[in-house]
DSSP file (Angstrom, degrees, kcal/mol; ACC not computed):
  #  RESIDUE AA STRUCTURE BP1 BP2  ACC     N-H-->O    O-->H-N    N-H-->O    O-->H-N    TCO  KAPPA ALPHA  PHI   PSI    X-CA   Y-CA   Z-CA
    1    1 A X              0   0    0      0, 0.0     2,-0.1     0, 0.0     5,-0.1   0.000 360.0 360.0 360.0 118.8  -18.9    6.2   -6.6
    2    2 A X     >  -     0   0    0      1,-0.1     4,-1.8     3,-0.1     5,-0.5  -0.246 360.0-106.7 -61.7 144.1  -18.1    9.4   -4.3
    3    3 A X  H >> S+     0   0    0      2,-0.2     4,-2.9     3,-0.2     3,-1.1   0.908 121.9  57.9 -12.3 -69.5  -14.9    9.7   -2.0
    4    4 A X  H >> S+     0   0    0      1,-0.3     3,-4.1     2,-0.2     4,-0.6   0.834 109.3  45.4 -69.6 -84.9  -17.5    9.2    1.1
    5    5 A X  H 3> S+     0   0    0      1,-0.3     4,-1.1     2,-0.2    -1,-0.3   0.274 111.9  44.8 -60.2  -9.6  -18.7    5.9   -0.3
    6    6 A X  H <X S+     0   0    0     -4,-1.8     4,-2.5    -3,-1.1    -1,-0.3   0.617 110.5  57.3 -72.2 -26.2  -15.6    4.3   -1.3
    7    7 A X  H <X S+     0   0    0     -3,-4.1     4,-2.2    -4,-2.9    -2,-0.2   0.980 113.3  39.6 -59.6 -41.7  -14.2    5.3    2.1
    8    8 A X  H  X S+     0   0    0     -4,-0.6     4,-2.3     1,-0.2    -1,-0.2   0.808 112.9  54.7 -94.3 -37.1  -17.1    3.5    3.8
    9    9 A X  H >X S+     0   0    0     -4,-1.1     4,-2.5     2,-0.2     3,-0.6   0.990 111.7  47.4 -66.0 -37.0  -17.1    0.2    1.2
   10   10 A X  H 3X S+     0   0    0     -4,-2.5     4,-4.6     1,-0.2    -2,-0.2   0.929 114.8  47.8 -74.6 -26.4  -13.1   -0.3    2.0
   11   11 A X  H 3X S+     0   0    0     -4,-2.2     4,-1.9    -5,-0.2    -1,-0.2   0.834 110.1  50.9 -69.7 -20.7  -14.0    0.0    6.1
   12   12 A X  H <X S+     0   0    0     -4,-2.3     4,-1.8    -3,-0.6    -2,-0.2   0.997 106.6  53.0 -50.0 -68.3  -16.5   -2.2    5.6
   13   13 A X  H  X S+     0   0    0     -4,-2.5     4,-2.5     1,-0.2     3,-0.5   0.786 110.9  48.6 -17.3 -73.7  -14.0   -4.4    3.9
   14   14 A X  H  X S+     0   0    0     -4,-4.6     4,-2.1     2,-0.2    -1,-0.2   0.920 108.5  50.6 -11.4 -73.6  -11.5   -4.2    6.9
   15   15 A X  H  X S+     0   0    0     -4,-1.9     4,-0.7     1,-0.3    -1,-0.2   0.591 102.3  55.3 -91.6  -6.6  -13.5   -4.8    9.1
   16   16 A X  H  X S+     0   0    0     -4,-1.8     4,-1.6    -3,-0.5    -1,-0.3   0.840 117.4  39.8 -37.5 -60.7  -14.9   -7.8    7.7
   17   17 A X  H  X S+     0   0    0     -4,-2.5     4,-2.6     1,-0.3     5,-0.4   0.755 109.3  56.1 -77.3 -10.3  -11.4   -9.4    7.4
   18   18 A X  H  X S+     0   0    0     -4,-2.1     4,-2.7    -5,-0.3     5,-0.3   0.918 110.9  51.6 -89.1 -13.6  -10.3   -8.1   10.6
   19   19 A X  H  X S+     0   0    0     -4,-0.7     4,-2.6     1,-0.2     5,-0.2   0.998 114.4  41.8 -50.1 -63.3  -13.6  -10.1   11.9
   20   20 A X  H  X S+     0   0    0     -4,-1.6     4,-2.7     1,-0.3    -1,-0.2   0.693 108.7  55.6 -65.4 -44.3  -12.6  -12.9   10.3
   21   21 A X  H  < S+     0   0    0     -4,-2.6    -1,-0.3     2,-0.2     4,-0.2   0.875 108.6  53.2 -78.6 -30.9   -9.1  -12.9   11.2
   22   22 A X  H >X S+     0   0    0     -4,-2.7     3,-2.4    -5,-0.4     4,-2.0   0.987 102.7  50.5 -69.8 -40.2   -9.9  -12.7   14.6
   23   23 A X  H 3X S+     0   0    0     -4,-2.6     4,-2.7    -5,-0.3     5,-0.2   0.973 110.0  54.3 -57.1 -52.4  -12.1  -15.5   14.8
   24   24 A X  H 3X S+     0   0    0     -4,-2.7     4,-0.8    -5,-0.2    -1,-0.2   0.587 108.2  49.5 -51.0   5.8   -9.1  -17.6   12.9
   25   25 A X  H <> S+     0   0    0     -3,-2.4     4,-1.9    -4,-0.2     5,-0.3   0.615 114.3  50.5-109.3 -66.7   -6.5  -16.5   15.8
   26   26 A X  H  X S+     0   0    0     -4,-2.0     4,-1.9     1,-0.2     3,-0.4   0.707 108.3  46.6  -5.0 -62.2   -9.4  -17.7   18.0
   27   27 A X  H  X S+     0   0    0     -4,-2.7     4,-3.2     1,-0.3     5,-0.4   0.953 116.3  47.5 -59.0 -54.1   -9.8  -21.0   16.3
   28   28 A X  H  < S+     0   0    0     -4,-0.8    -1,-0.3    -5,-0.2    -2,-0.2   0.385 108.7  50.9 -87.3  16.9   -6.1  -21.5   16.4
   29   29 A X  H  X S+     0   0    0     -4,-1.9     4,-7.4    -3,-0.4     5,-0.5   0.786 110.4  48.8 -75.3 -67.5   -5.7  -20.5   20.0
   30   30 A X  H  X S+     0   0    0     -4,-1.9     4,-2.2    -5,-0.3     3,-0.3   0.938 118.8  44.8 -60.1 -73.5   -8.7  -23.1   21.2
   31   31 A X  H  X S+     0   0    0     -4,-3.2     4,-2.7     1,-0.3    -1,-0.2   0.909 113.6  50.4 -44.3 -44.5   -6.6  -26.1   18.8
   32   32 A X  H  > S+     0   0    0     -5,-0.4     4,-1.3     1,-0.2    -1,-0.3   0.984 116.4  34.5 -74.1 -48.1   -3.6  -25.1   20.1
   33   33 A X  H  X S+     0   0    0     -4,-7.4     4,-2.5    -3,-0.3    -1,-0.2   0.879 118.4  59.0 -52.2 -39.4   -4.6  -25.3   23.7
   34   34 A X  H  X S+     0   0    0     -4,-2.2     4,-2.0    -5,-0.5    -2,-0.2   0.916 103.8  46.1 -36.3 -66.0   -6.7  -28.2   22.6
   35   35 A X  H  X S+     0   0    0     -4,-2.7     4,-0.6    -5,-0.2    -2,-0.2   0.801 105.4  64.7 -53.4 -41.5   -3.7  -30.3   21.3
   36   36 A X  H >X S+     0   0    0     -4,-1.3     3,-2.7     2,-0.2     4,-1.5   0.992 106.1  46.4 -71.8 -70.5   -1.8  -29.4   24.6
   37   37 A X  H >X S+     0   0    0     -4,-2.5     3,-1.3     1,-0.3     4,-1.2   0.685 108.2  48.5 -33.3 -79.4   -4.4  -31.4   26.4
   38   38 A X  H 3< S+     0   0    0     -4,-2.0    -1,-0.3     1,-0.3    -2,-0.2   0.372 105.9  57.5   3.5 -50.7   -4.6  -33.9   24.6
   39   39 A X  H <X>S+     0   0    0     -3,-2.7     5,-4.8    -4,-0.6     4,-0.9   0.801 115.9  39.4 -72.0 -55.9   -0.9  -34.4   24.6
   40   40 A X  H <<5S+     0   0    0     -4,-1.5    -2,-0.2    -3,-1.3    -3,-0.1   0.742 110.2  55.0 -67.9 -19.7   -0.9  -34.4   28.5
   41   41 A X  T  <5S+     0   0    0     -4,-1.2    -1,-0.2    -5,-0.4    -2,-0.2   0.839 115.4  39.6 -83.2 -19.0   -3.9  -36.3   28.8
   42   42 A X  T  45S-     0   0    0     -5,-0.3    -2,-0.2    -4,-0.1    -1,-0.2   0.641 111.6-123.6 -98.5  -2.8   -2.0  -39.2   26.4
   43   43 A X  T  <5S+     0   0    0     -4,-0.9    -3,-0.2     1,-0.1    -4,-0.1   0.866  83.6 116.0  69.9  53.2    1.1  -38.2   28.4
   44   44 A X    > < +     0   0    0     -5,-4.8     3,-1.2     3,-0.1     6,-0.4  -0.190  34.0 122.6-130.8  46.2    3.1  -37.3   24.6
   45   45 A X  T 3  S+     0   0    0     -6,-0.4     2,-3.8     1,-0.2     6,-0.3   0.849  76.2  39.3 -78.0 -72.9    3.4  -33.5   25.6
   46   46 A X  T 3  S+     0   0    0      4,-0.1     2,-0.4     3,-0.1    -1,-0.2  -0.108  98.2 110.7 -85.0  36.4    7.0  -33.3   25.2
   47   47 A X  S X> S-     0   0    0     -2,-3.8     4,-1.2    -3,-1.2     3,-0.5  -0.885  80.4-124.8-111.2 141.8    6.9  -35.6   22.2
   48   48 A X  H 3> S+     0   0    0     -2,-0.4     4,-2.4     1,-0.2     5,-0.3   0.624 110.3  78.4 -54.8 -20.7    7.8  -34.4   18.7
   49   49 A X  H >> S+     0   0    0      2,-0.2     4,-2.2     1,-0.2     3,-1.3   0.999  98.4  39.5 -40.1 -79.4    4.1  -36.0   18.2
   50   50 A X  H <> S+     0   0    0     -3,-0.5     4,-1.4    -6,-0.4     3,-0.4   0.906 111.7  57.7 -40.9 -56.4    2.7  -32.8   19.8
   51   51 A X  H 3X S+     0   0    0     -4,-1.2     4,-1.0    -6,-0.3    -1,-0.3   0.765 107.8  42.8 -62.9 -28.1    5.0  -30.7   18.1
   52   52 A X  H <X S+     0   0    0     -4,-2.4     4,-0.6    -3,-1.3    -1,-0.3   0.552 107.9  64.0 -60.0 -24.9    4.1  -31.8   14.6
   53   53 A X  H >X S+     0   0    0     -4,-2.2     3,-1.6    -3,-0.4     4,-1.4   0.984 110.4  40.5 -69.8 -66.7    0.3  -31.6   15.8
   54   54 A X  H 3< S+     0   0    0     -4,-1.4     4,-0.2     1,-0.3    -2,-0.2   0.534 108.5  54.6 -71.5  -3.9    1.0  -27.8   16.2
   55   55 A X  H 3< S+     0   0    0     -4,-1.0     4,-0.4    -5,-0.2    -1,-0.3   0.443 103.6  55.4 -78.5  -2.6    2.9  -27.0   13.4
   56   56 A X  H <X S+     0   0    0     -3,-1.6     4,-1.6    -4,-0.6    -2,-0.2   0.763 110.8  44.7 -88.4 -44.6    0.4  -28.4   11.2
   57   57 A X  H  X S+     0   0    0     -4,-1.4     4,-0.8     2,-0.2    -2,-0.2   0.488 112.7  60.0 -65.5  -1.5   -2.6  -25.7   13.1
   58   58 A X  H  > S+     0   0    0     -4,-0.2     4,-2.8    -5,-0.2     5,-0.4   0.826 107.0  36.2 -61.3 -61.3    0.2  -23.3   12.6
   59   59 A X  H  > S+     0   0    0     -4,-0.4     4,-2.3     2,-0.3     5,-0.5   0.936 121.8  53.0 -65.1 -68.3    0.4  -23.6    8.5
   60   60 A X  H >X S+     0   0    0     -4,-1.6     4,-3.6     2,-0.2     3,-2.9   0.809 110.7  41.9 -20.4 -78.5   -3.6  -24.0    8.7
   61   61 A X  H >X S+     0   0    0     -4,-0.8     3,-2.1     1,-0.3     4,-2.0   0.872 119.5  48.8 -60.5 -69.7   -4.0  -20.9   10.7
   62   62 A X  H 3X S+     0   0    0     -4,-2.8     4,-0.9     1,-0.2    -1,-0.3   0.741 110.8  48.3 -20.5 -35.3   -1.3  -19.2    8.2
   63   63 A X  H << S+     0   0    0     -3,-2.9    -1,-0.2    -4,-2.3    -2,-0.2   0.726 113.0  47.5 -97.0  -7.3   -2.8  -20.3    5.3
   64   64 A X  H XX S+     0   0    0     -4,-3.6     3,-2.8    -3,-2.1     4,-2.1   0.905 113.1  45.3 -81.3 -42.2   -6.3  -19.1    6.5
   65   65 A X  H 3X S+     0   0    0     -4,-2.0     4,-3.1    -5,-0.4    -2,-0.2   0.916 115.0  53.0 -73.9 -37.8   -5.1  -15.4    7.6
   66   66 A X  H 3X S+     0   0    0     -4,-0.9     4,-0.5    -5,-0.4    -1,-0.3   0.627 111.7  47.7 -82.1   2.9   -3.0  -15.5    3.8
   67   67 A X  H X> S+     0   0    0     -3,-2.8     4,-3.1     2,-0.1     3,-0.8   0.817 111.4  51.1 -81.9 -54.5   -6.6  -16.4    2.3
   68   68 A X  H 3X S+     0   0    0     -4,-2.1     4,-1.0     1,-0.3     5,-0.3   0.819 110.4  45.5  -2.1 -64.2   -8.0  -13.6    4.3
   69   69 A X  H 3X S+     0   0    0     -4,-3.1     4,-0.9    -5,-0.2     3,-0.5   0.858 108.7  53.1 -76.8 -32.1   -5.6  -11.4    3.1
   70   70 A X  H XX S+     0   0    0     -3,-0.8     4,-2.0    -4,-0.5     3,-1.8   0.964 113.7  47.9 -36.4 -68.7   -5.9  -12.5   -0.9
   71   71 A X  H 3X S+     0   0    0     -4,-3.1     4,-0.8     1,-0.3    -1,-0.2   0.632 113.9  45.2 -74.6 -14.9   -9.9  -11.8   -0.6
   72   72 A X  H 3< S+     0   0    0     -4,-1.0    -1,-0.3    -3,-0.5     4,-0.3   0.530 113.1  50.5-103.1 -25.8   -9.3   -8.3    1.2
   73   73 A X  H XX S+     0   0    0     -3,-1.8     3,-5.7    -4,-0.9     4,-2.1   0.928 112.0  52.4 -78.5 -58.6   -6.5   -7.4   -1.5
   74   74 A X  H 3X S+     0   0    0     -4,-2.0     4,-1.6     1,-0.4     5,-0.2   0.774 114.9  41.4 -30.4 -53.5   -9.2   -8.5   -4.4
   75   75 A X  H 3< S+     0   0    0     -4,-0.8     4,-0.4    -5,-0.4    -1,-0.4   0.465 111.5  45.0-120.5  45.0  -11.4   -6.6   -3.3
   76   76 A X  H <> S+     0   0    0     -3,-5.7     4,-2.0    -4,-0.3     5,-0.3   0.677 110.5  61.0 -89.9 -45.6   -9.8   -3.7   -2.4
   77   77 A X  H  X S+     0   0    0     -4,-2.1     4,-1.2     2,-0.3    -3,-0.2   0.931 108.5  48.3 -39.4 -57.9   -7.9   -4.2   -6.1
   78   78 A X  H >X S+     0   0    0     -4,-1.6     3,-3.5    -5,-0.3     4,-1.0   0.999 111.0  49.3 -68.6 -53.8  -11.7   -3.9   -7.6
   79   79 A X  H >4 S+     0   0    0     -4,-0.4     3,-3.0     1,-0.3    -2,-0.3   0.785 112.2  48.2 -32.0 -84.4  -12.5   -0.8   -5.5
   80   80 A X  H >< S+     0   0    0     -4,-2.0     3,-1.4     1,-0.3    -1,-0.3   0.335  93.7  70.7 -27.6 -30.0   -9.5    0.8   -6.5
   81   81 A X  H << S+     0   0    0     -3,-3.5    -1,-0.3    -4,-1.2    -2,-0.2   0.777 108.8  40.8 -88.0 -17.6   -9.9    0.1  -10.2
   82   82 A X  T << S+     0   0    0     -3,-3.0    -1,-0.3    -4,-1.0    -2,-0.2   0.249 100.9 112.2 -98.3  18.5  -12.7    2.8  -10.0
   83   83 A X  S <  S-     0   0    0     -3,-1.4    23,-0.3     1,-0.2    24,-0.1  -0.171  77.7 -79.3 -95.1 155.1  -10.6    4.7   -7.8
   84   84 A X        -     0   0    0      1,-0.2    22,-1.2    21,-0.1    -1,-0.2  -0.009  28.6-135.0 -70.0 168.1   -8.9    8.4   -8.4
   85   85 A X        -     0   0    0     20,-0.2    -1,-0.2    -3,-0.1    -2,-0.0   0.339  49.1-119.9-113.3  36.3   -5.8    8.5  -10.3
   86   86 A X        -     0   0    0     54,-0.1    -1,-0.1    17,-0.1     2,-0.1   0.550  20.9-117.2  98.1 171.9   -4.2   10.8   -7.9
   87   87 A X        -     0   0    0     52,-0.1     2,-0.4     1,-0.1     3,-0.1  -0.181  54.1 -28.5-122.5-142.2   -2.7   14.4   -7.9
   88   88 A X        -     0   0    0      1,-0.1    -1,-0.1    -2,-0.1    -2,-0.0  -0.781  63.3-103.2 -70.6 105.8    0.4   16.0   -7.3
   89   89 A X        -     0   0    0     -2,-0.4    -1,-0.1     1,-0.1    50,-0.0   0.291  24.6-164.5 -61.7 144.3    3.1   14.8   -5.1
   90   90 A X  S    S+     0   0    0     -3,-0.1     2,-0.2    45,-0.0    -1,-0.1   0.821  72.7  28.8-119.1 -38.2    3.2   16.8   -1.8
   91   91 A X  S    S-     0   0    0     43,-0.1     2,-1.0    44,-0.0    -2,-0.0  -0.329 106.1 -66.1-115.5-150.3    6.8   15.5   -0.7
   92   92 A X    >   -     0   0    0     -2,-0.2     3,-2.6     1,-0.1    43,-0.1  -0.731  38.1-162.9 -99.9  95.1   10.1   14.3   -2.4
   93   93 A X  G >  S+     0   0    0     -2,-1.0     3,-0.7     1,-0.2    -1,-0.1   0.441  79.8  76.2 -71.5  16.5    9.0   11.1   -4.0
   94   94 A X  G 3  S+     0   0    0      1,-0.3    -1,-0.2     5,-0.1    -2,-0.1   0.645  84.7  70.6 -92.3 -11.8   13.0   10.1   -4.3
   95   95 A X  G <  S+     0   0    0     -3,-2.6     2,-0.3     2,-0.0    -1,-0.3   0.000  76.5  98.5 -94.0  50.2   12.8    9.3   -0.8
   96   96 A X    <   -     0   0    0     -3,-0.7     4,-0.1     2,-0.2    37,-0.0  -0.671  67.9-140.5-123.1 162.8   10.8    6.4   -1.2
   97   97 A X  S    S+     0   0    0     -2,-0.3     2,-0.1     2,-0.1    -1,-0.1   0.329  88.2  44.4-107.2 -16.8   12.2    2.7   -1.2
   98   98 A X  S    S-     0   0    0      1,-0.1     2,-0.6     2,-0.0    -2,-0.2  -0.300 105.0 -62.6-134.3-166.6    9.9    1.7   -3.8
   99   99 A X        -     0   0    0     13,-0.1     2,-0.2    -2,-0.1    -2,-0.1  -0.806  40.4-156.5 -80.6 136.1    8.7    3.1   -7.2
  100  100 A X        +     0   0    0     -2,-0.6     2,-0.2    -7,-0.1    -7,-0.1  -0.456  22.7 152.1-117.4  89.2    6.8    6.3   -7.5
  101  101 A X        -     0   0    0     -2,-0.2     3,-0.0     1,-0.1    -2,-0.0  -0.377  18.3-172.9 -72.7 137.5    4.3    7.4  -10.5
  102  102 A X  S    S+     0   0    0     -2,-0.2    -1,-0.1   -16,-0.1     7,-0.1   0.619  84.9  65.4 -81.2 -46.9    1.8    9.4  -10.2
  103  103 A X  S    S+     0   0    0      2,-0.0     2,-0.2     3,-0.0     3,-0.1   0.234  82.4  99.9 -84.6  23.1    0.5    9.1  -13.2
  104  104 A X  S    S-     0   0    0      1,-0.2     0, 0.0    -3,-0.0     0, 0.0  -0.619  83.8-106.5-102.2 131.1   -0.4    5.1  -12.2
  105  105 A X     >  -     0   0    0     -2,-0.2     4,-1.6     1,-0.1    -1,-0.2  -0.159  33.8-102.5 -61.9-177.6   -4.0    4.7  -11.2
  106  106 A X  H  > S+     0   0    0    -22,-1.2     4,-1.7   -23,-0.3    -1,-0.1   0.717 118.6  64.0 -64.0 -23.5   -4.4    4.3   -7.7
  107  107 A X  H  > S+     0   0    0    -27,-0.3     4,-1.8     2,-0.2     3,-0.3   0.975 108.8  45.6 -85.2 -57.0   -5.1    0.6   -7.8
  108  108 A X  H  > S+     0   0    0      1,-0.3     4,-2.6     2,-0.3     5,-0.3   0.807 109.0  54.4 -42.5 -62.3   -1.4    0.2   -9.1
  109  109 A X  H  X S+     0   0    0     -4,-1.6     4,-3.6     2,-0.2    -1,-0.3   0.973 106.3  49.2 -48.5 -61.0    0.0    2.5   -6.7
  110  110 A X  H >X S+     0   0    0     -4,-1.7     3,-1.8    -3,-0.3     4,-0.7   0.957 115.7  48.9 -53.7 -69.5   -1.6    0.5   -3.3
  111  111 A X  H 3X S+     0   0    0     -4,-1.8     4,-2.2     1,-0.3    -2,-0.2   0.684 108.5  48.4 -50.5 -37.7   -0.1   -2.8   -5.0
  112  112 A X  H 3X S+     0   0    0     -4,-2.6     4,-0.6     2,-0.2    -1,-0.3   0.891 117.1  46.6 -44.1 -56.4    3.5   -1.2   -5.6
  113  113 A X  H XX S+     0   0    0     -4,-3.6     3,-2.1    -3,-1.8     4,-2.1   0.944 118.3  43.0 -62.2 -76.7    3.4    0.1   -1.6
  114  114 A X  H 3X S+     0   0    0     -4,-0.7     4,-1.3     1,-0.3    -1,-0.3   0.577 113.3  40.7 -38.2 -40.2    2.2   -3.1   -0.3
  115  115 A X  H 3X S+     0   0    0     -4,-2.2     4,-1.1    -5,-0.4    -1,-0.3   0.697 109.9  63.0 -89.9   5.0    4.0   -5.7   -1.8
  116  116 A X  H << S+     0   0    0     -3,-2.1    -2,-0.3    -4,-0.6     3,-0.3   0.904 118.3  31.3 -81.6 -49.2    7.0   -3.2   -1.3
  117  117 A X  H >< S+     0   0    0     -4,-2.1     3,-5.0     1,-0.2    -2,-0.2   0.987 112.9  63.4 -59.3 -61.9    6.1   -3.8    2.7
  118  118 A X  H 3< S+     0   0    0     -4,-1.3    -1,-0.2     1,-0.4    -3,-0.1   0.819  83.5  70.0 -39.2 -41.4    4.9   -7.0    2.6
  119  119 A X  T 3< S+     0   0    0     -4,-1.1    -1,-0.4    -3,-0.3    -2,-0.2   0.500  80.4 102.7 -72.8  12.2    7.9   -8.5    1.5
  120  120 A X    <   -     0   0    0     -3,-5.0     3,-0.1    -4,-0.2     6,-0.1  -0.635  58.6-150.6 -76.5 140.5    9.8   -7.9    5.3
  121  121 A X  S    S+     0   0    0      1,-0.2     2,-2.0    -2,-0.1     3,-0.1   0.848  81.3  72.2 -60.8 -46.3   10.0  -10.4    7.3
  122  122 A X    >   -     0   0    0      1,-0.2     3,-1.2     3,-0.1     4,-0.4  -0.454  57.9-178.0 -52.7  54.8    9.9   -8.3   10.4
  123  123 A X  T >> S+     0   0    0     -2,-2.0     3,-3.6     1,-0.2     4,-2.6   0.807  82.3  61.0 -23.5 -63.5    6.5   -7.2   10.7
  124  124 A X  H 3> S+     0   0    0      1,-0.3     4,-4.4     2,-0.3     5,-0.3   0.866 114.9  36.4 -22.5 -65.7    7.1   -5.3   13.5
  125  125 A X  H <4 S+     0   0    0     -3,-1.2    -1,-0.3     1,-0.2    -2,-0.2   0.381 109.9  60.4 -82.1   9.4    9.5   -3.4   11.3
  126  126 A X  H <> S+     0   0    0     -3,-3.6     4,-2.0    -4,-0.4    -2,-0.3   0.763 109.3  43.5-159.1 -88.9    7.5   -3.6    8.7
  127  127 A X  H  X S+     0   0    0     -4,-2.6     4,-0.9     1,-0.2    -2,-0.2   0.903 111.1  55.1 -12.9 -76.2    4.9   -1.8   10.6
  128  128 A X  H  X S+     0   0    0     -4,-4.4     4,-1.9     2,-0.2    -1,-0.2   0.802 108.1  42.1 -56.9 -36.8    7.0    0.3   11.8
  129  129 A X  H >> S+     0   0    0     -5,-0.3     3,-1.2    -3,-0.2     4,-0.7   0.978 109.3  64.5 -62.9 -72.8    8.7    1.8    8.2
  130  130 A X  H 3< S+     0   0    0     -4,-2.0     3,-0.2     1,-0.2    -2,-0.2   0.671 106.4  40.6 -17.3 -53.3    5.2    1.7    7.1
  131  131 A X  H 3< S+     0   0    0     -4,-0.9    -1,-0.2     1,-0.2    -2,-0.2   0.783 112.9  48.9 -71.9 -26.1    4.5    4.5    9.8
  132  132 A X  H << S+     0   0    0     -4,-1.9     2,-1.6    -3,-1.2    -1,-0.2   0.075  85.8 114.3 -88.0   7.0    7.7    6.6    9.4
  133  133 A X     X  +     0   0    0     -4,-0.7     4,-1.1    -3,-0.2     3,-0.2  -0.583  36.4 169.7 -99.0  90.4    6.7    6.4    5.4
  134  134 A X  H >> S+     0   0    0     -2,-1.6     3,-3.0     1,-0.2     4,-2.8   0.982  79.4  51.2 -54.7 -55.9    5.8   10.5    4.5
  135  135 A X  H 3> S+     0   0    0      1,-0.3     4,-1.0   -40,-0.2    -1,-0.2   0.557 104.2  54.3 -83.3  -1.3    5.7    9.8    0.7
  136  136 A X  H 3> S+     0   0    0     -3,-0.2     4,-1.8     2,-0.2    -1,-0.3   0.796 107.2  57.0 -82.7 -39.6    3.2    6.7    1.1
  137  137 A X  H <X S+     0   0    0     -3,-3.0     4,-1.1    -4,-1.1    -2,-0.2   0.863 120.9  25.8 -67.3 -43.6    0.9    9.3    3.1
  138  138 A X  H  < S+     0   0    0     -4,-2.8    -1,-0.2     1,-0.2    -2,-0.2   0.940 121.4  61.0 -92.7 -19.1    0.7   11.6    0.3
  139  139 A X  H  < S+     0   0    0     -4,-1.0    -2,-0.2    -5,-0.2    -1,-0.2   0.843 117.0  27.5 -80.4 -45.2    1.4    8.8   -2.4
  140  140 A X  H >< S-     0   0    0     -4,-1.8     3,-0.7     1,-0.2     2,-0.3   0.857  90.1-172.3-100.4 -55.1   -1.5    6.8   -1.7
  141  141 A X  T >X  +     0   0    0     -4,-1.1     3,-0.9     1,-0.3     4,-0.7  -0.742  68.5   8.7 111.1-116.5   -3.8    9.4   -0.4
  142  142 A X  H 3> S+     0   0    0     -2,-0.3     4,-0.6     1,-0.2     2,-0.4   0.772 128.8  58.2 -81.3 -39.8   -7.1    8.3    1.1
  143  143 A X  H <> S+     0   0    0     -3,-0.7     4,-1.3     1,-0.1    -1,-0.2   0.136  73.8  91.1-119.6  73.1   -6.0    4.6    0.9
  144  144 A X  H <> S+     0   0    0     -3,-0.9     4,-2.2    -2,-0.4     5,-0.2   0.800  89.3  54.8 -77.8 -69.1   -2.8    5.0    3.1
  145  145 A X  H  X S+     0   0    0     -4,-0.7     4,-2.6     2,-0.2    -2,-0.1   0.840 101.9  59.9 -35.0 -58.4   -5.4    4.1    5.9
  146  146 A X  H >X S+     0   0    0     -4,-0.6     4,-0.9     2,-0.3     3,-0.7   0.916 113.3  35.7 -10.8 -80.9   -6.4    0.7    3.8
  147  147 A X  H 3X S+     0   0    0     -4,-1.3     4,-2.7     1,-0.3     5,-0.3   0.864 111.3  56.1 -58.9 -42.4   -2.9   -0.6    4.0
  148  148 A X  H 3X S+     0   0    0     -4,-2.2     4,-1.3     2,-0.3    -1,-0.3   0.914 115.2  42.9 -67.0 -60.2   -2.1    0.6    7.3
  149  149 A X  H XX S+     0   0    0     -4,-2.6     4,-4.2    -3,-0.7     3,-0.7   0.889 111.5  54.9 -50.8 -53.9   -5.3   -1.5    8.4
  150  150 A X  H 3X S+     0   0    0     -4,-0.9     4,-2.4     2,-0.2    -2,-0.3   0.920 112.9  42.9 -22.2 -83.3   -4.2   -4.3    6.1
  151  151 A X  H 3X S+     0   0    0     -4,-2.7     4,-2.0     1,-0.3    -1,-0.2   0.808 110.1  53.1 -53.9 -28.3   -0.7   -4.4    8.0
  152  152 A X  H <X S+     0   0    0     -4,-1.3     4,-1.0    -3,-0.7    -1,-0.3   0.929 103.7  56.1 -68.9 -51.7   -2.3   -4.0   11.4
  153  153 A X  H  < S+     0   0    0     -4,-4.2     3,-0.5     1,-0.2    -2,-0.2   0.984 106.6  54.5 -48.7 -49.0   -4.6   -7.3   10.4
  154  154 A X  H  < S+     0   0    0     -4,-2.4    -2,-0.2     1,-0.2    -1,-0.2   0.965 102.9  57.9 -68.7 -33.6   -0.8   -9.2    9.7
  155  155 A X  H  <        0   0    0     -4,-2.0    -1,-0.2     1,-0.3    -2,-0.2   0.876 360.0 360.0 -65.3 -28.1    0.2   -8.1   13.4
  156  156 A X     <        0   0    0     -4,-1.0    -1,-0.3    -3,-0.5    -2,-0.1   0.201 360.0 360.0 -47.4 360.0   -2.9  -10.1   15.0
C-alpha cells in the first residue's frame, strides 16, 4: 500500500467515526432534551428522578463515543501494522513526555503518543499539549494528523 493510499484509507477512517460520533452527540442531545420534557410534563424536573434519567444517557453516550474510539484505534492499529517504520528524528527526542524509539514500527509509536495524551483528564489541555508537541510532529510523521483527528473526535 503506497503513502497516498494509506493517507486516504485512515481519512476515510476519521471521517467515518467522526460521522458516527456526531450522530451519537445527536442522539444524546434529542434524549437529553427528551427526558427534560418528560420530567416537566410529569412535573419531576427538579427531582433526582430526572437526574438519574440523565446520567444514565450520559454513560450510554460515553460508552458509545469510547466504542467509537476502540473501532477507529483497531483499525487504525491494522493500517499501521503495514505502515513505515520511520526515519530519523528531526528534533530533540528528550523533549518529549513520553518514550521515543525510532526503531519501533509506526503502529507502536501512534499507541505510545496516544495513550500518553489520552490519559489527561483535561481535554482541552490535552488538545492543547498535543498541539505544542514538536517531537510528535516529526515522531509520528504522516500519522500526527490521525491522532490530532482522533483527539479532535474526543472534543465533540
Amino acid at each position: 500500500m503506497t503513502a497516498e493510499e494509506m493517507d486516504a484509507a485512515v481519512e476515510k477512517l476519521i471521517d467515518e467515526s467522526n460521522e458516527q460520533s456526531l450522530q451519537a452527540r445527536r442522539d444524546f442531545e434529542e434524549d437529553t432534551l427528551q427526558a427534560k420534557y418528560k420530567a416537566m410534563r410529569q412535573r419531576t424536573f427538579r427531582s433526582s428522578v430526572l437526574q438519574n434519567v440523565l446520567e444514565r444517557i450520559r454513560e450510554t453516550y460515553e460508552e458509545l463515543v469510547q466504542k467509537i474510539q476502540r473501532e477507529l484505534d483497531e483499525s487504525l492499529q491494522a493500517l499501521y501494522a503495514e505502515g513505515e517504520t520511520g526515519g530519523e528524528p528531526g528534533v530533540d527526542p528528550s523533549d518529549a513526555p513520553y518514550e521515543v524509539d525510532y526503531t519501533l514500527p509506526m503502529r507502536d509509536r501512534y499507541i505510545i503518543v496516544k495513550n500518553y495524551y489520552l490519559a489527561y483528564e483535561d481535554k482541552e489541555q490535552m488538545l492543547a499539549d498535543f498541539e505544542e508537541d514538536d517531537v510528535a510532529v516529526d515522531y509520528l510523521g504522516s500519522y500526527y494528523q490521525s491522532l490530532y483527528q482522533l483527539m479532535l473526535l474526543m472534543q465533540i
